[in-house]
N, C-alpha and C positions, 0 to 999 in steps of 0.2 A: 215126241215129248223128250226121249231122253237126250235126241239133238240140241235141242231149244235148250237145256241143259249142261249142255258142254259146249256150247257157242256163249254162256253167260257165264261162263265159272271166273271169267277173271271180274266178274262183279263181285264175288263173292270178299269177303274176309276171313275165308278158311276158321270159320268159327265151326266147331265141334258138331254142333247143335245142328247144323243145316241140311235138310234132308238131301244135298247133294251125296254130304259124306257118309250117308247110309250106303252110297253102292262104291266098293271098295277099287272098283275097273276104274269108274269116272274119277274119283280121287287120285288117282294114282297118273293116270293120262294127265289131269291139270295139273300135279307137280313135275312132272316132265315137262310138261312144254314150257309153265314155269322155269324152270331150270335151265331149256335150252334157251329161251330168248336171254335170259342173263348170260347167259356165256357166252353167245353170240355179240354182245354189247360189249364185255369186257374184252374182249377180243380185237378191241377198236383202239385203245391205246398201250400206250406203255409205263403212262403219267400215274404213279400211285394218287395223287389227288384226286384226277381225274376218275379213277378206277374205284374210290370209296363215294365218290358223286354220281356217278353211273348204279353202284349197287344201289344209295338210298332213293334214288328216281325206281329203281324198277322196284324194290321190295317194298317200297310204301303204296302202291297200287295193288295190295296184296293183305299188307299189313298195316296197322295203326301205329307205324311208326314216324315221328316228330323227329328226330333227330340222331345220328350216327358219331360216335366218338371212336378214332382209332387212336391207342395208347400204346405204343412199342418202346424200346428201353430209353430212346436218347430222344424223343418227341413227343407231344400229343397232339391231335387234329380233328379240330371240330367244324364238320360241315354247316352245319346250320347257327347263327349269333344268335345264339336265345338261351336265358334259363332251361336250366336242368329240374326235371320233376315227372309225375308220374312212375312207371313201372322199368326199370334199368334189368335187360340181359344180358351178361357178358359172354361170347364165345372167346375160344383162342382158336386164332389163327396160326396152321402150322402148314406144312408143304415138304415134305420128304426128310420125315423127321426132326424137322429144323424150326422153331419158333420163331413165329415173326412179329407176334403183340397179341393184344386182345381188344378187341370188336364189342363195343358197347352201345347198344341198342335198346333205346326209351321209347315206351309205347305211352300212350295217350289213356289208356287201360289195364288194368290186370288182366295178361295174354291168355290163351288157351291153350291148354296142352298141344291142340293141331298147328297154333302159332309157333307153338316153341318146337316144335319136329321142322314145321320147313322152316324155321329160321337157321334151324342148325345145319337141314340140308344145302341152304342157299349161300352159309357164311363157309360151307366147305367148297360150293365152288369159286368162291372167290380166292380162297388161298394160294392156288396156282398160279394164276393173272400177278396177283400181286406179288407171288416171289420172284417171279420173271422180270415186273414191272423193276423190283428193287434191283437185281442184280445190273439190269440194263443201267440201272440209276448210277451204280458203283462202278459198271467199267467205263458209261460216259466221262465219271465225272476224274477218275483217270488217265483219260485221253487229256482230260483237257484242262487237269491240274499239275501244277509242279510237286512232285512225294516232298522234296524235302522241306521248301519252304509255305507249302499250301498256298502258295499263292495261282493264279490264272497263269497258263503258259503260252507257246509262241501260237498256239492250235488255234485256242482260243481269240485268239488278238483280231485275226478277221473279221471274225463274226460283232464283235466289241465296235472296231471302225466302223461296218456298216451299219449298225443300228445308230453310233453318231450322227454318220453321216447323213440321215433318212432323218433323225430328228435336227440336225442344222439346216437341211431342206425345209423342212414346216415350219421351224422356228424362226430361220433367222438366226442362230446365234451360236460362234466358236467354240473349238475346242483346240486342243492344244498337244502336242505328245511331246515328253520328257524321255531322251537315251541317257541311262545310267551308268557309270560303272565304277567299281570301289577302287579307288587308289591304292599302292601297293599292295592287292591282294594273294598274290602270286607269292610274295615275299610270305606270309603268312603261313600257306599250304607249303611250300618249300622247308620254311623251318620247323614249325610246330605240327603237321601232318592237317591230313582232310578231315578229320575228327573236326578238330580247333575251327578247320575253315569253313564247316558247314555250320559251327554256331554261330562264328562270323555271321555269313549267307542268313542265318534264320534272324538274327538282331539285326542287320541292316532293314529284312523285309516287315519287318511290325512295327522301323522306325518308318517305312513308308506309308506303309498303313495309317500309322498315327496322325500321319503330316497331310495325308487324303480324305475327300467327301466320302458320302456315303454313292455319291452317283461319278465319283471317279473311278477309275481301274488299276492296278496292280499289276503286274508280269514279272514272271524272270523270264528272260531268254534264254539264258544259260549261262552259267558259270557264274563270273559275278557281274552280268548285262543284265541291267533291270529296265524295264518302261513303264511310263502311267501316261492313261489318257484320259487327260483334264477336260471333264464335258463344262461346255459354258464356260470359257475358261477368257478373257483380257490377257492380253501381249501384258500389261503389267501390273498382272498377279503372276505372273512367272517369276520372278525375283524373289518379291514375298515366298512364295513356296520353298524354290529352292534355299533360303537362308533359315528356314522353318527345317530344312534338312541336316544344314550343317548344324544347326544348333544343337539337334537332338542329338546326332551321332558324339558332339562333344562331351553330352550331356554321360552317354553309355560307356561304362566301363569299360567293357571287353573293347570297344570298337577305339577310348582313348588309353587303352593298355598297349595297343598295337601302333597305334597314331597314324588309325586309319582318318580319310579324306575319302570325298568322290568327285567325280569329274561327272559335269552336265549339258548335253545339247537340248535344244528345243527347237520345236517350229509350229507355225499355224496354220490350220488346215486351211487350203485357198478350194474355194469352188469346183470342182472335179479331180481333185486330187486323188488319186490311185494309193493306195497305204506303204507301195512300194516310195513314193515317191515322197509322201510326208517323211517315212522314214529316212528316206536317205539322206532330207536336209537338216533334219535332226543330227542324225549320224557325222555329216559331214560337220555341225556345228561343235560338238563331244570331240573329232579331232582335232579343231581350234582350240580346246579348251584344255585338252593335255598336251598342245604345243607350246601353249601357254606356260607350264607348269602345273598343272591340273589343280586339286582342289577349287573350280569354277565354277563360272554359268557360260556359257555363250548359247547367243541367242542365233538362228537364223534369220537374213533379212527377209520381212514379211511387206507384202503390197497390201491395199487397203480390198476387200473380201468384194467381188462382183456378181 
């Protein structure tokens, strides 16, 4: 019998009343093993979404709970699209003294005292997972941000081409990459110090942002070498953009206090194209364009896509 018992306790609802939780051994075994199959789960990623999807799959086979709200200073995330109602618990999640939000948890019911002990035991194992999940998040996204102007960096840029390139496979349909670089910027940092030319550097990159989709990308390479790559992009909307560039920077004080310009290559991705090589006819087009006399466009010649 008391086998039969402890091979069904994850049928249970850990409701108060059930003559399981008369014997305090079997209670106590089925929030352990509770407890480790969660951890074992969390254990799987390092995706904080992931990791608040994973707890409400396991703790609602446990508990009556409808939906999960994590609430941290700069975010909120709601697992489940549906009104809010019913009975709201809130834990705080913390992890080596350190606050990381609070854990809002709607039950379908008014909980039971046994509800709210392992809920508070099970949102404490979650805390771990997820300050590790975060920290992972923050030095990723360091690797493969630029600090000064938030924009994506050179780390990044790979990863960016091939997921174009995977979707101009299925699609059917161009992309384009843009090498940038600010005209007399050198002059700038020379006279007025890196202060002045790192606001430069941050007003050039939000005019680029402004002048891009939501499904194009952003870079700096370095210094003041910028790139975008224009997904779905026509050999001529490349003008239009680039003149969408100069216009803005006209438009910025700082950038016509200095009388700054930029200079632009382009090319079109061809059919096996290696990113070393998009790049380089780009690049090779940015030094026609400051042979020119820079503030340009030069285009690379493009052959028709096979």
């Amino acid at each position: 019998m008391i086998k039969k018992l402890k091979s069904n306790y994850q049928l249970l609802n850990f409701n108060s009343a059930h003559p399981l939780w008369l014997n305090a051994i079997l209670k106590t075994e089925a929030i352990e093993r509770v407890s480790y199959i969660l951890l074992c789960r969390l254990q799987t990623t390092v995706e904080p979404e992931l990791l608040f999807s994973i707890f409400h799959q396991e703790v609602s086979k446990y508990l009556p709970i409808f939906n999960v709200r994590f609430v941290a200073s700069n975010f909120e995330l709601d697992l489940l699209e549906q009104d809010q109602g019913g009975y709201c618990i809130s834990q705080r999640l913390a992890a080596k003294d350190k606050s990381l939000g609070c854990l809002k948890c709607y039950f379908t019911d008014k909980p039971t005292l046994a509800q709210v002990q392992l809920l508070k035991k099970l949102v404490k194992i979650l805390s771990y997972p997820l300050n590790n999940a975060i920290q992972y998040q923050q030095v990723k996204h360091m690797a493969l941000t630029d600090n000064l102007t938030g924009l994506a960096n050179r780390n990044q840029f790979e990863t960016t081409y091939q997921v174009l390139v995977s979707k101009n496979l299925e699609k059917q349909t161009c992309f384009s990459l843009l090498v940038i670089d600010l005209d007399g910027f050198k002059k700038v940092n020379d006279q007025f110090g890196h202060q002045t030319g790192d606001l430069v550097l941050c007003s050039f990159a939000k005019i680029l942002l402004a002048c891009c989709r939501e499904q194009d990308k952003v870079f700096r390479f370095g210094g003041d070498e910028f790139t975008i790559l224009l997904n779905d992009t026509s050999v001529e909307s490349v003008p239009r953009i680039a003149l969408r560039i100069a216009k803005l920077m006209e438009t910025c004080q700082l950038l016509a206090k200095f009388g700054l310009s930029c200079s632009i290559g382009s090319a079109l991705y061809h059919r096996y194209d290696e990113s070393k090589q998009l790049y380089g006819r780009a690049d090779e087009a940015l030094y026609r364009a400051k042979e020119k006399g820079k503030n340009c466009l030069e285009m690379s010649p493009c052959s028709q896509m096979t």
